[in-house]
N, C-alpha and C positions, 0 to 999 in steps of 0.2 A: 637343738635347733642351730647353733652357733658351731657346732663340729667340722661344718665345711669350709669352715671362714679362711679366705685366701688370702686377702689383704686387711689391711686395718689402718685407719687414718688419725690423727689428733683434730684435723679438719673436716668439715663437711663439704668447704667445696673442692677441697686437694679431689678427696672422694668423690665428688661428681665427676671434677674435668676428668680423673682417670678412666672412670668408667665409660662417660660419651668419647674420648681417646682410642679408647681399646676399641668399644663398638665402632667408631671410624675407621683403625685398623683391623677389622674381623673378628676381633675375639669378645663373646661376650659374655661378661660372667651369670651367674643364673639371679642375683638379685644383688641389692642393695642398702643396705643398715641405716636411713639416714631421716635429715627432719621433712618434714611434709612439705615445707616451700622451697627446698633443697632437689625434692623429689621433681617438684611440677616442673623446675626451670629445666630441670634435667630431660624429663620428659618434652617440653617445647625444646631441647634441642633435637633429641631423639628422635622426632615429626620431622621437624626439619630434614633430618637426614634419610628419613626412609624408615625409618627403625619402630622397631615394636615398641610398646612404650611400657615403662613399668607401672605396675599396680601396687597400691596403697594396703596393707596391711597391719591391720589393729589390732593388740595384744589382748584377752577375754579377760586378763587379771594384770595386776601391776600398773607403774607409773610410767605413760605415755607420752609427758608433758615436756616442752624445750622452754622455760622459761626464761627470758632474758629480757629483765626490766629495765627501764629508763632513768636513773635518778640522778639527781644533782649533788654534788660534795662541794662544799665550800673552800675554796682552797686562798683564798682572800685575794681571788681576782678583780672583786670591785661588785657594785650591786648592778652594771650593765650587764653582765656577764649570767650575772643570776636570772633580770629579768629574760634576758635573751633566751636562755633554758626553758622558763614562764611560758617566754611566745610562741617555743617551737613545742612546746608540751600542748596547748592549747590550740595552736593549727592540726598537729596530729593526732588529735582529741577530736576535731570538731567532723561534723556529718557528710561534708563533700569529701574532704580528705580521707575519713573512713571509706566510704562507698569508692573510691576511687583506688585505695587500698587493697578492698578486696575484689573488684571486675579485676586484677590482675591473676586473682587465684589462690591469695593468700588470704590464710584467716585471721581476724580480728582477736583479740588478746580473750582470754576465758572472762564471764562475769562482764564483758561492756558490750 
């Protein structure tokens, strides 16, 4: 699957702007390796431009997942600092903030 691979990024969105790049100057490669909310923005720019927009592709076996969780480490900045972490963990928890989350396109964490 991976034998064509032309470029390869440490970033995901190095690898977006490249690729909406290239497709702005005419070249464009035949797909793109990357995470699903990586993909849509890429794809609203792609709209934007004219451009055909990529499609989403899910592996039948293996790990599919981009996990990148939110946590707090105490670094003995003070207990404001802690609860501040609290308060933005709790607006981006709570049901308008979700829904408003995801009308952008993006999906909501596995399991909530």
């Amino acid at each position: 699957l991976l034998q064509g691979v032309e470029r390869s990024s440490g970033s995901s969105g190095w690898l977006a702007d490249l690729y909406v790049d290239s497709a702005r100057k005419g070249t464009l490669y035949d797909a793109m390796w990357n995470y699903e909310a990586t993909l849509k923005e890429t794809n609203d720019k792609l709209k934007q431009m004219g451009d055909e927009p990529l499609y989403a592709l899910y592996p039948a076996d293996g790990v599919a997942i981009g996990d990148s969780p939110l946590g707090f480490i105490d670094h003995g900045r003070g207990a404001d600092v802690e609860k501040f972490f609290t308060d933005l963990l709790t607006y981006l928890q709570s049901d308008a903030v979700r829904k408003r989350i995801a009308d952008t396109g993006r999906r909501l964490p596995l399991g909530v």
